[in-house]
Every structure is written in structure tokens, then in C-alpha cells.
C-alpha positions, 0 to 999 in steps of 0.5 A: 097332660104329658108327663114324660117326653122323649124328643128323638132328633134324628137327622137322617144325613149321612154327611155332616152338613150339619143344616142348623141353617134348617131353623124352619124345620127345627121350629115347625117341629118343635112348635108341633111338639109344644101343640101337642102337651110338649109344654107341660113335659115334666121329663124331656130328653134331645137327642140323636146320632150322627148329624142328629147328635151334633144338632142336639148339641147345638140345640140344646139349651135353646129346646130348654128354654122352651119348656117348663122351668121346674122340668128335667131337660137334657140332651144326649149325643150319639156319635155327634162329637165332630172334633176339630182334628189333625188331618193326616195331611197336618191340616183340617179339611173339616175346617174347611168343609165347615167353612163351606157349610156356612157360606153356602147355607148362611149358617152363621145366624143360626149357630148359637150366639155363645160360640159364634160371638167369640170365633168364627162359625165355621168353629161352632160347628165344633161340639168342643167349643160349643159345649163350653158354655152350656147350660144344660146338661149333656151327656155324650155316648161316642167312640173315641174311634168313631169310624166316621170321624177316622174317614172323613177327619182324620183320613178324608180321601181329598188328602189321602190321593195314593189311597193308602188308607182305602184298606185302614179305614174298611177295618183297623186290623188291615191297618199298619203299625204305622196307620194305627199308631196314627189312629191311637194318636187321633184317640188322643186329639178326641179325648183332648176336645171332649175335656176341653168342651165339657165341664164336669159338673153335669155331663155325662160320658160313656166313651168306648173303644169300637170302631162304629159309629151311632151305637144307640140306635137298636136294642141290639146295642142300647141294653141287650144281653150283647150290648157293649160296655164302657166299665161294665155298663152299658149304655143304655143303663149309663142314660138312664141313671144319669138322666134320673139323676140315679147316679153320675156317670163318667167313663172312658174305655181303654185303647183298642182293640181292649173291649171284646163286647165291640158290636159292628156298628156303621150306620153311615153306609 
């Protein structure tokens, strides 16, 4: 009998086309896991970083339906808290590329049902809106500048035509007073849409100021002499103990460039 389980939903995308569309992949999956004991899971987590992060999130409470009521389900996003942010333009491209997702890949269908009955579902792509009616708890490792989200949202190269941010977006020491306070005001939109998405009662945070993207991928990161920390924690340990119900966890970091525990991460490159 399987005791406990460790479901790692890893989409190896480097951009968010984000295939919730893709339902035959997730069921065949997880009709595999079932097959093998996943059924009798007593401890089961959903997980995954990047595009993986966010189809965990959109996952979720469709993989606890699936398993034992008396089972501890939840779900853990890493780098897949995709804002509904403020271009530099003043417009949302990502809007628009979600648009196209869903038109070209029927998406819609596919998205969950709580979201797409109340806007449209280009906008439950969105983990802000989506996470409003969760039932199952999530918990969201994520930098509040995650260094995809600060290229391809805040400064898509479509509206940044003189490419005054080819350097910004490399490294945010390159960046001028003027870009990094443009950055500070982006932290901002993305701790706006966390509390708006996640209620308070089960959720878990650990949101820290490095400019990297999918932190929970390696030893070197996860709980490592060198691994970063968000209140003297790492991540790893924050997981752990939320998901065993040890102890809540909630923190947020303070504004770059504050923590000297930062560990170069980009995985989408």
C-alpha cells in the first residue's frame, strides 16, 4: 500500500503556454498513478515550477477529488504565480497571449469551472483569480521578482521596441533608478494579486526578494547549507512543516536587493 506520495508535475515549458488543454496528458498520468497505489495515498503533494507551478495550481482541487477523503492533498507552486500585471506599455500583453492560448488550444473547457463561470478564461489562466475558490490547500514559493515574470510581463520585448530593458532585464544592477523603481512598483501588483487570490486560512507563503525563477528545483536551493531564506527559513523546511501541519507559514521578504542568501536561479534559459 502506498503511504506516502509525491506527485511532481513538471511541465518541461519554457514558456507559459500553460496546455491545461493537454487534459489527456494529465489524465493518462494520473490514471498511471492511481493504477499503481496512488489510490490508497495517505500523504500526497502537486507540485511544480514554472508552467508546472501554475498547472498544479489549476490542478488542484480536481487531483484531490481523486484520492481518499481521510488523505492529506495538497498543492505547492513554484514560480507558477503568473500575475495579471501592468506592462510597461500600461497594457497586458499577457492578457493577450492568454487570449491566444485559449483560442488556439480550446482551452477553455479545460480551465476550472469556478473561474471560467464568472470571466472569461483567458483570466483563469491567472492564479489570482483562480485561487479565490480553492478548496485545497496551496502553498506558493515564488519571488516577488521572479525574473520570468519581470521579462516576458512586466517588459515583453513586443512593447519595449528601443530595447531599453535588453540590459535591466539581464541583471537588475544594470537597471536605472527610474527601471528599478518600475520594478519595485511591479513587486507591489505581485503581492496585491497574491492577497487578493489566496485566502488566509490554509495557504502557505514563502516569497522572497531574488531575481530567479523555480527556486525548488535542486538541493542547492531547497534546504542546503546555502539554500536562500525568507524569515530565517528556508524553503524546504517552510514545505515541510506547513504540509505536516507542524506549523503555518507566511512570509514575505523584504524589498531587493535586502537578502544576501539570493542564489542565481533561471531555469527558463
Amino acid at each position: 500500500m502506498v503511504h506516502h506520495l509525491l506527485v511532481m508535475w513538471q511541465l518541461l515549458i519554457r514558456k507559459p503556454s500553460f496546455t491545461t488543454g493537454e487534459k489527456g496528458i494529465w489524465q493518462a498520468v494520473v490514471d498511471d498513478l492511481l493504477a499503481k497505489g496512488m489510490k490508497n495515498a495517505r500523504n500526497a503533494i502537486l507540485s511544480g515550477c514554472s508552467a508546472g507551478g501554475l498547472a498544479a495550481i489549476l490542478h488542484c482541487d480536481r487531483f484531490r477529488s481523486l484520492l481518499p477523503a481521510s488523505a492529506r492533498v495538497k498543492c505547492v507552486s513554484d514560480a507558477g504565480y503568473f500575475i495579471h500585471g501592468t506592462d510597461i506599455s500600461g497594457g497586458s500583453r499577457i492578457e493577450s497571449f492568454f487570449g491566444q492560448v485559449v483560442r488556439t488550444h480550446g482551452s477553455a473547457k479545460n480551465l476550472p469551472a469556478s473561474c471560467t463561470s464568472k470571466m472569461r478564461p483567458e483570466l483563469c489562466f491567472f492564479p489570482q483569480y483562480v485561487a479565490q475558490t480553492m478548496r485545497t490547500p496551496l502553498f506558493v514559493i515564488n519571488s516577488a521578482y521572479d525574473s520570468w515574470q519581470i521579462k516576458n510581463i512586466l517588459a515583453p520585448t513586443a512593447v519595449d521596441s528601443k530595447k531599453e530593458w535588453k540590459n535591466c532585464k539581464l541583471d537588475l544592477k544594470k537597471c536605472s533608478a527610474t527601471q528599478l523603481q518600475t520594478v519595485q512598483n511591479y513587486r507591489t501588483q505581485f503581492l496585491k494579486a497574491v492577497n487578493i487570490g489566496l485566502g488566509t486560512s490554509s495557504r502557505g507563503l514563502w516569497i522572497n526578494s531574488c531575481y530567479a525563477h523555480c527556486q525548488s528545483g535542486s538541493v542547492s536551493t531547497w534546504l542546503a547549507d546555502k539554500s536562500p531564506v525568507v524569515g530565517n527559513t528556508k524553503m524546504g523546511k517552510a514545505v515541510g512543516d506547513w504540509f505536516y501541519d507542524r506549523s503555518a507559514f507566511e512570509k514575505i521578504d523584504c524589498p531587493y536587493p535586502c537578502n544576501p542568501t539570493c542564489v542565481s536561479v533561471d531555469s527558463e534559459s
